[in-house]
Every structure is written in structure tokens, then in C-alpha cells.
C-alpha positions as CSV (number, residue, x, y, z in Angstrom):
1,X,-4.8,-3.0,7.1
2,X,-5.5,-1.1,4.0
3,X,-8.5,-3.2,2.5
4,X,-9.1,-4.9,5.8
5,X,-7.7,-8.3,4.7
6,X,-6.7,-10.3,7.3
7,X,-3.1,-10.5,6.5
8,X,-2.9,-6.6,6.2
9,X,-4.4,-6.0,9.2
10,X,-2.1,-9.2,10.7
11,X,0.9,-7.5,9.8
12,X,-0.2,-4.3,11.2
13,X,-0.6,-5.8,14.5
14,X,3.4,-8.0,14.2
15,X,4.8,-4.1,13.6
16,X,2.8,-3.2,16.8
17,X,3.7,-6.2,18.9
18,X,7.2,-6.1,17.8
19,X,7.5,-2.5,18.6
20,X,6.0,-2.3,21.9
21,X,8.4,-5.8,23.2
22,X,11.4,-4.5,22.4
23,X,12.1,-6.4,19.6
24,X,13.2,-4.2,17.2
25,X,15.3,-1.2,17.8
26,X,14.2,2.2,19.5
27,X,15.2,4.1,16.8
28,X,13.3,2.3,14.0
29,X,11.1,4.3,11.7
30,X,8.1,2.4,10.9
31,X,5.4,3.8,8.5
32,X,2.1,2.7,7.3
33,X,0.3,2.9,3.9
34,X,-2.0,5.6,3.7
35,X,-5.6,4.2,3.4
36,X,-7.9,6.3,1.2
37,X,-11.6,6.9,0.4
38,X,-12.9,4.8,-2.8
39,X,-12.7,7.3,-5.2
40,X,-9.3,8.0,-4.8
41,X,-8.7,4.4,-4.7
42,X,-9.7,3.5,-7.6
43,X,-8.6,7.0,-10.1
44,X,-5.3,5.2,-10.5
45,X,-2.7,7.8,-11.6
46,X,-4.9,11.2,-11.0
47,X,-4.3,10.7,-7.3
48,X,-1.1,11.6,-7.7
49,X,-1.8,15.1,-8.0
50,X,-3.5,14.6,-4.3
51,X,-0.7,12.1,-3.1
52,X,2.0,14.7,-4.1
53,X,0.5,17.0,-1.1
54,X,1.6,14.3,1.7
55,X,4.7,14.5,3.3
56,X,6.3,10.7,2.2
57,X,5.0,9.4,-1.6
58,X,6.3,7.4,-3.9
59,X,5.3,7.2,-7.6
60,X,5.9,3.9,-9.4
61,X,7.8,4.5,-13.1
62,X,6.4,3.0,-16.0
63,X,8.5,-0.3,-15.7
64,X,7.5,-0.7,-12.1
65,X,3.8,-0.5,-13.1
66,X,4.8,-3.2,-16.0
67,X,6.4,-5.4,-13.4
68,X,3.2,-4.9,-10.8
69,X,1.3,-6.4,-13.0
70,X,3.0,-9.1,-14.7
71,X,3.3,-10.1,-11.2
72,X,-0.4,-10.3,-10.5
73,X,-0.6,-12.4,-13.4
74,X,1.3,-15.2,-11.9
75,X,-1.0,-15.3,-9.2
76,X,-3.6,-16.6,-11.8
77,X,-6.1,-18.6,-9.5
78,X,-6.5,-15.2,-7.7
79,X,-6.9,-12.8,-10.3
80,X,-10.8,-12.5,-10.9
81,X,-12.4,-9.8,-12.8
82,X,-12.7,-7.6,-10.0
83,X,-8.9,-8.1,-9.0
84,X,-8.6,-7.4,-12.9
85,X,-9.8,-3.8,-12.5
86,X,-7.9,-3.3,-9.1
87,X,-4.6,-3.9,-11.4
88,X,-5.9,-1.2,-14.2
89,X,-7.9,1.3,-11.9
90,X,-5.9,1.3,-8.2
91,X,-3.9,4.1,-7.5
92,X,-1.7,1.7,-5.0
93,X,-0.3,0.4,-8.6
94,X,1.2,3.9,-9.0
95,X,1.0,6.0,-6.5
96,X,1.8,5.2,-2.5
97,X,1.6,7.9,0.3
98,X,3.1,6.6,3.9
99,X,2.6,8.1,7.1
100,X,5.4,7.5,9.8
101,X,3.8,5.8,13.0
102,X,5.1,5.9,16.7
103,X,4.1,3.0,18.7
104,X,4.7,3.3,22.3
């Protein structure tokens, strides 16, 4: 998982599982978030100059970014101070790069 919660890192190992009992199809593409070194976690929009450089990225519009975080703010008994600065600072509010993943 990318921030080593446990439902990240959970859901990681259903894709796995799934994959290697045959319960998906063969010719499913699966791919993973990208995990990233603090500093580029936290420069928000400036690491999409660095994202831009990896094969699969996507770059959330203005109104997506708007909807991110109105939906963090129903999650209200959640969203801490630190959380509050994930919302303003991440770069996974704007910028996502994905690696494909081939699990045998």
C-alpha cells in the first residue's frame, strides 16, 4: 500500500490473491499507484512536471480537485489537521502515476 495503511496494503494483497487463483481473467491489466519519496509527496501540483516523465499519469482538472476535497470533508471525524494538509499539499490530489503489474 501507498502510505502503508492496512486497507492499502489489504487490497494489494486481494489483486494478488485474485490474480494468482484464477479468478479474474488472464488478460486483465492490473496497475498499482506509484509510491513516492516525501518530498514529492507532499509538493502537490509541482510533481507533475516529474509525473509527466512516467509512462501512465493522470492529472486531476480543477473540478476534480474541488470534488477530492469536498469529499474529504464529509469524512469529518477523520479529517485532523494533519489530514488537513494531506488535502492542500499531496500530490495524489492532483497528480497520479501508475505502474502496470504482472502477477504470476
Amino acid at each position: 500500500g501507498v502510505s502503508g495503511h492496512p486497507n492499502h496494503i489489504a487490497t494489494s494483497k486481494g489483486v494478488t490473491y485474485a490474480c494468482k487463483n484464477s479468478l479474474v481473467s488472464s488478460d486483465t491489466l492490473i496497475y498499482q499507484l506509484d509510491s513516492v519519496n516525501v518530498i514529492r509527496k507532499y509538493s502537490s501540483f509541482m510533481d507533475c512536471f516529474i509525473s509527466c516523465t512516467s509512462k501512465i499519469y493522470m492529472i486531476a482538472s480543477l473540478r476534480d480537485i474541488i470534488n477530492i476535497q469536498g469529499a474529504m470533508k464529509h469524512h469529518g471525524s477523520q479529517l485532523t489537521w494533519f489530514r488537513k494538509l494531506y488535502v492542500v499539499f499531496s500530490r495524489y490530489m492532483v497528480v497520479n502515476s501508475l505502474r502496470s503489474v504482472s502477477v504470476q
